[in-house]
N, C-alpha and C positions, 0 to 999 in steps of 0.2 A: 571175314571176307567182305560182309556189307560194308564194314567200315574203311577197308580197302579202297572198293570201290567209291566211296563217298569221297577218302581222299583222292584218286586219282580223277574224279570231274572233275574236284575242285579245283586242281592241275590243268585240266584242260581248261576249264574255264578261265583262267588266267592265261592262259594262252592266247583265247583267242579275243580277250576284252581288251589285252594289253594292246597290241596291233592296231585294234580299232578304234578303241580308244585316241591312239598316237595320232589317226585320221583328223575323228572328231576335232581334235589339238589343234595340229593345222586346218583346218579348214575354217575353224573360228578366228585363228589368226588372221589367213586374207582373206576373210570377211572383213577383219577391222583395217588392214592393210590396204584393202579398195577405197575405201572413203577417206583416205591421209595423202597427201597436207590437205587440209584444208584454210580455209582465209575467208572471214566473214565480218563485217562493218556497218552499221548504222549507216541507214540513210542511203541516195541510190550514188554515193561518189566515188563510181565506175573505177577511175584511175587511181584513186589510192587501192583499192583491192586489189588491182591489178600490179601496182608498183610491189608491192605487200608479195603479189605471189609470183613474181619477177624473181626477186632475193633471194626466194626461196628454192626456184630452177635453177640458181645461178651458184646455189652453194650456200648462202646467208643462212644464217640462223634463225630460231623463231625472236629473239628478240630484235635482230637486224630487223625483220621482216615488218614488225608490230611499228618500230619506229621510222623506217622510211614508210611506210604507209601511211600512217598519221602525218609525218611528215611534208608529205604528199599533199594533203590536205590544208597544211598550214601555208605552202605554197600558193597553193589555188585560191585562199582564202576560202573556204568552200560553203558555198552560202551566207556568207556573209558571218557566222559564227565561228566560224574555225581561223586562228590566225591573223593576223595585224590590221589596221583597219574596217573593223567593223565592231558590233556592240559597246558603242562609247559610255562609260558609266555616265554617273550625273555631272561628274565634273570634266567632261567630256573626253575622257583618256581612254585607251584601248590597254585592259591587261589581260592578262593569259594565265591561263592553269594546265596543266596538261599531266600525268603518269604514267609511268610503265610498269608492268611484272613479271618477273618470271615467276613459271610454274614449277617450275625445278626446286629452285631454293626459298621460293616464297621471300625472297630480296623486294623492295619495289622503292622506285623514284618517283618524286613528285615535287610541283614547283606549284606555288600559287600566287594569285597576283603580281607575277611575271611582267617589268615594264623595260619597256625598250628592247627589248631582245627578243626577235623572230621567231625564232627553232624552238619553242618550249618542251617538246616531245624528248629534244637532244639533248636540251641542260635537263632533265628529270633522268634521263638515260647514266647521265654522267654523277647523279647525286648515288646511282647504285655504285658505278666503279669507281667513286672516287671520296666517299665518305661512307660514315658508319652510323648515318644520320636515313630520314625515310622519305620527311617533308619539309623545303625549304621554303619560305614566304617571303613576296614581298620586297621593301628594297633590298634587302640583305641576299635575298633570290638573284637578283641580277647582277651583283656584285659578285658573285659566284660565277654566275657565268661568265660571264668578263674574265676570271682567273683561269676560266677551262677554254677561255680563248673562242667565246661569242661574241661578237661586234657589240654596240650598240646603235641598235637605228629608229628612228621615228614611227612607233604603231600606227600614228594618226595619218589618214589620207583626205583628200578631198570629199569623199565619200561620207567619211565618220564626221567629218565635221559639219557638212549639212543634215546627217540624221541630227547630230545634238542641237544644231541652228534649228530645225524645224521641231524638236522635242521641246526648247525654250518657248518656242511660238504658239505651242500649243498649251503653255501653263504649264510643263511639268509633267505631264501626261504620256502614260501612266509612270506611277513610281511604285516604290517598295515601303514606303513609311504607314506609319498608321496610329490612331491615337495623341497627334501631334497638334501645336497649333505652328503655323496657322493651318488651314485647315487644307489636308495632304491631296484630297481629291477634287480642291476647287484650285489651288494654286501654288507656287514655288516656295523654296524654303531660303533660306535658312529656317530648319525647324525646330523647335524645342518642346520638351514636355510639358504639360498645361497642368496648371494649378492643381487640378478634378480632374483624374483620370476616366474618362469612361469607356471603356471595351465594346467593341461591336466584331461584330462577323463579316470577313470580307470573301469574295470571292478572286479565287488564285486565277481562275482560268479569265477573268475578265484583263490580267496582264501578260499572261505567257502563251506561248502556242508554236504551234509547227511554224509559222511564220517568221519565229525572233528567235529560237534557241536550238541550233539543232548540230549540237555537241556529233563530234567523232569517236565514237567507242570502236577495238577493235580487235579480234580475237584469232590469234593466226595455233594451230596444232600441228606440228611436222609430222614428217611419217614417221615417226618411234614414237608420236605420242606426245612429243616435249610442247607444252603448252603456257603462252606468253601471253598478254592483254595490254591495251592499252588507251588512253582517249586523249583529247585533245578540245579545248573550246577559249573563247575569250569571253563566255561567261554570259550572263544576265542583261540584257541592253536595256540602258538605263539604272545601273545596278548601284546599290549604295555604293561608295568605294571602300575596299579593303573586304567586302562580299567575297565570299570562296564557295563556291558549289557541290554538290557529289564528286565533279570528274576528278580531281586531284586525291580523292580519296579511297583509299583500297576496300572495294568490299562492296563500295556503292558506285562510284565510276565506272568500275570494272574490276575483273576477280581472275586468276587462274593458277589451276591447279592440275599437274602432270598428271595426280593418280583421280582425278573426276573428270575434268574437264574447264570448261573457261565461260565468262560471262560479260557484256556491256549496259550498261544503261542509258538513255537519251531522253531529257526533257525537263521537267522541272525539278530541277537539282536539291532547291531547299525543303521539297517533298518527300524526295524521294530518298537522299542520304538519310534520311529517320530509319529508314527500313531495312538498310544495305541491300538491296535487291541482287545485285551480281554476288554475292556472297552466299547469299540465299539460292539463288538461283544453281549453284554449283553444288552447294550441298544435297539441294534436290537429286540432284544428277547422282552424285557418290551414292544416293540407295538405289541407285538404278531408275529414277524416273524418270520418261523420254525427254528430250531436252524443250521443245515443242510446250508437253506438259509443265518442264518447271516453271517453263516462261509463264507460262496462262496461271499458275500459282501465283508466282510472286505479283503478277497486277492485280489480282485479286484481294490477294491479302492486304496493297496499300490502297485498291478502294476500297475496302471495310470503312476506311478515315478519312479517306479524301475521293468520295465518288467522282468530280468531275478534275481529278489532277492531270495533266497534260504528260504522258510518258509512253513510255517504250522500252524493252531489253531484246538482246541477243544472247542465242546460248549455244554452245557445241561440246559434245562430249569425245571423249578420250578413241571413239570408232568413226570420226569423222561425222556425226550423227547431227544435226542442228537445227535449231526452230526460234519459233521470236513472238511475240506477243504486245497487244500495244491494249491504252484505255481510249475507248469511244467518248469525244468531246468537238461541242460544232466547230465544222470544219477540218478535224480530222478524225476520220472517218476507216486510213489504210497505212498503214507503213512500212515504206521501201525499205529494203535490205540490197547489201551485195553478197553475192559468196563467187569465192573459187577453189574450185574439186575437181580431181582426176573422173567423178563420176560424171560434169559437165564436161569432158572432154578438155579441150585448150582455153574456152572462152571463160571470161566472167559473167554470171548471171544476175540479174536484179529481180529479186523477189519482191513479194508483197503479202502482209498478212493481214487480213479485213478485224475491224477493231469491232469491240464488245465489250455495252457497258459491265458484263461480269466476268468474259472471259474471250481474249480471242477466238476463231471460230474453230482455227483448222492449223497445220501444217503447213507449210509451202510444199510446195510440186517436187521439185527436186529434194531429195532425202536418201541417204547413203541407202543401200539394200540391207534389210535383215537376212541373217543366213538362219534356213530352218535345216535340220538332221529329223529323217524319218528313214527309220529302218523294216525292211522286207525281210527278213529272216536274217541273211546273213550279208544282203547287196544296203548299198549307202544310196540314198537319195538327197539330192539338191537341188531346193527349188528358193526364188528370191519374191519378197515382199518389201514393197514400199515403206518400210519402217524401222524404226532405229532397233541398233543393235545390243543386247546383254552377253556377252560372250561367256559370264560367270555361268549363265543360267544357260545356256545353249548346251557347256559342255556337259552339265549337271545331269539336263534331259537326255543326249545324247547317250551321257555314260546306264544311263538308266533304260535306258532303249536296248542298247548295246548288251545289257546283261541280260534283259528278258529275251533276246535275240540269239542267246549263247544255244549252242547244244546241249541237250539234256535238261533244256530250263521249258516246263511248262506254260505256255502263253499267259502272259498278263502276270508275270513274277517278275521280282528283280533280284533272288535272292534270298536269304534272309526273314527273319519272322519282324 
């Protein structure tokens, strides 16, 4: 008869955990379901976010979305690093690097050292549907394009040719060589290696800064989730030529991945591709760590090596969830962001997240709502906090809430020995 009875709770109790359970279900869904699409990019260039989260109203895809946003940018020229006339290497030519990825199939395109040809974001786009290839370079890059029916047009402008007219005027100042004669930080080269090697220690930040390098990474998630990446720059000003940076590279440009989330990086490229930071950054995420937090990891981890290197990332997870993190170095001090979210309403927002030399400090303001489950006996409570979301672990505690909540089950059980 006991044993009757033992099995008929356990009957009901399936009953009524099934049901509630099914709640918990949904409710962790639109929980992740409020924070999607999201669109989020380096740096404050409003109108690629916005072009980005246009596409995306409009029907587009997240890879449409990733590439006319970057796009966008290479239009505008956007700070002088993104797009044709600007960052003239040493021999005073403007070229381009740019990537894309989906998160879907882990496909990605890339092009580097891209000359004469505009749209770098577009011929990287076309290197995924139209070869079986990841990264093209160089001239061979632009003769590609040219096949996929890109023009070719003149990168140099007015502009780029007085930066390198007044970079000749000042010796040469600053460059990337080191070890050379003659000697690289009093005057111009031609350079070559010297009899007697002798190595010294330079500092990175005396050449690079928020001022001269400020790449487009950017990271759009649809509302199912499907997560694309992408960046766009013309690279290092004053850059040796035939120089390739992070951005064109997967893992350290940018990163994304449907079942984690997606990632960007912005700054000093031959820093920071050692560490694949967006790679790293998403994997953080896949164990569940706020995105916010992975960001403040991975700058940490690359000042272990390089305290005063000049950078930045972006990061968003799979619930619309996202945070950014930059390294404290004079004169910068804060670093702009854009996002666009159903949780912002229509507009796009420009964030900012204050830099530290160990670790950003905080969050930005706006952050998808965590959904918490707390049960009253047998009624459901929903209440929202300002923090990212674990949907694995909500339903987990729910379910576990849910059974101590059953009839028959004495408070503070779930069950089970």
């Amino acid at each position: 008869m006991a044993a009757a009875e033992r099995v008929g709770e356990g009957r009901r109790l399936s009953v009524v955990v099934a049901p509630l359970l099914l709640v918990a279900l949904q409710l962790a869904g639109a929980a992740s379901a409020a924070g999607l699409p999201v669109v989020i990019n380096t740096w404050a260039f409003r109108k690629a976010a916005e072009t980005a989260w246009r596409v995306l109203q409009l029907g587009g895809s997240e890879l449409d979305a990733v590439e006319r946003g970057c796009g966008q940018c290479e239009i505008d020229q956007c700070d002088g690093s993104v797009g044709y006339g600007g960052s003239p290497d040493e021999s005073g030519e403007t070229t381009l690097d740019a990537m894309i990825m989906d998160g879907n199939s882990m496909e990605v395109g890339a092009v580097a050292d891209l000359r004469r040809v505009k749209n770098a974001i577009g011929v990287a786009r076309k290197v995924i549907e139209y070869t079986k290839h990841t990264l093209l370079v160089g001239e061979s890059a632009s003769l590609f394009a040219v096949r996929m029916g890109f023009p070719y047009e003149d990168l140099t402008t007015q502009n780029s040719l007085s930066v390198y007219s007044k970079w000749l005027n000042q010796s040469c100042q600053p460059n990337y060589w080191k070890n050379v004669v003659p000697d690289s930080s009093k005057s111009c080269g031609p350079y070559k290696r010297p009899e007697k090697v002798t190595c010294k220690e330079e500092e990175t930040i005396s050449q690079r800064s928020v001022h001269n390098h400020d790449t487009i990474g950017m990271v759009v998630i649809g509302a199912s989730g499907t997560v694309a990446s992408g960046t766009s720059t013309n690279g290092a000003i004053h850059k040796i030529p035939g120089r390739v940076g992070d951005s064109p590279i997967a893992g350290a440009g940018s990163y994304a991945d449907s079942t984690a989330g997606g990632a960007a990086a912005t700054g000093d490229g031959d820093i920071m591709m050692r560490f694949l930071p967006s790679y790293q950054a998403v994997e953080y995420m896949r164990m569940g760590t706020d995105p916010t937090v992975a960001c403040q990891k991975v700058i940490s981890r690359i000042q272990k090596y390089a305290p005063r290197f000049f950078g930045a990332i972006i990061c968003a997870n799979t619930t619309g969830s996202y945070g950014a993190a930059c390294n404290k170095i004079p004169g910068f001090t804060q670093f702009h962001f854009m996002v666009s979210s159903p949780l912002l309403g229509s507009s796009t927002w420009s964030h900012q997240v204050n830099a530290s030399r160990s670790l950003a400090r905080s969050a930005p303001p706006y952050v998808r709502p965590k959904l918490l489950v707390s049960l009253r006996q047998t009624d459901l409570h929903v209440r929202f906090h300002n923090r990212a979301s674990r949907p694995a672990a909500l339903i987990q505690r729910a379910a576990t809430q849910l059974l101590a909540a059953a009839p028959g089950r004495p408070p503070g059980r779930a069950g089970g020995r």
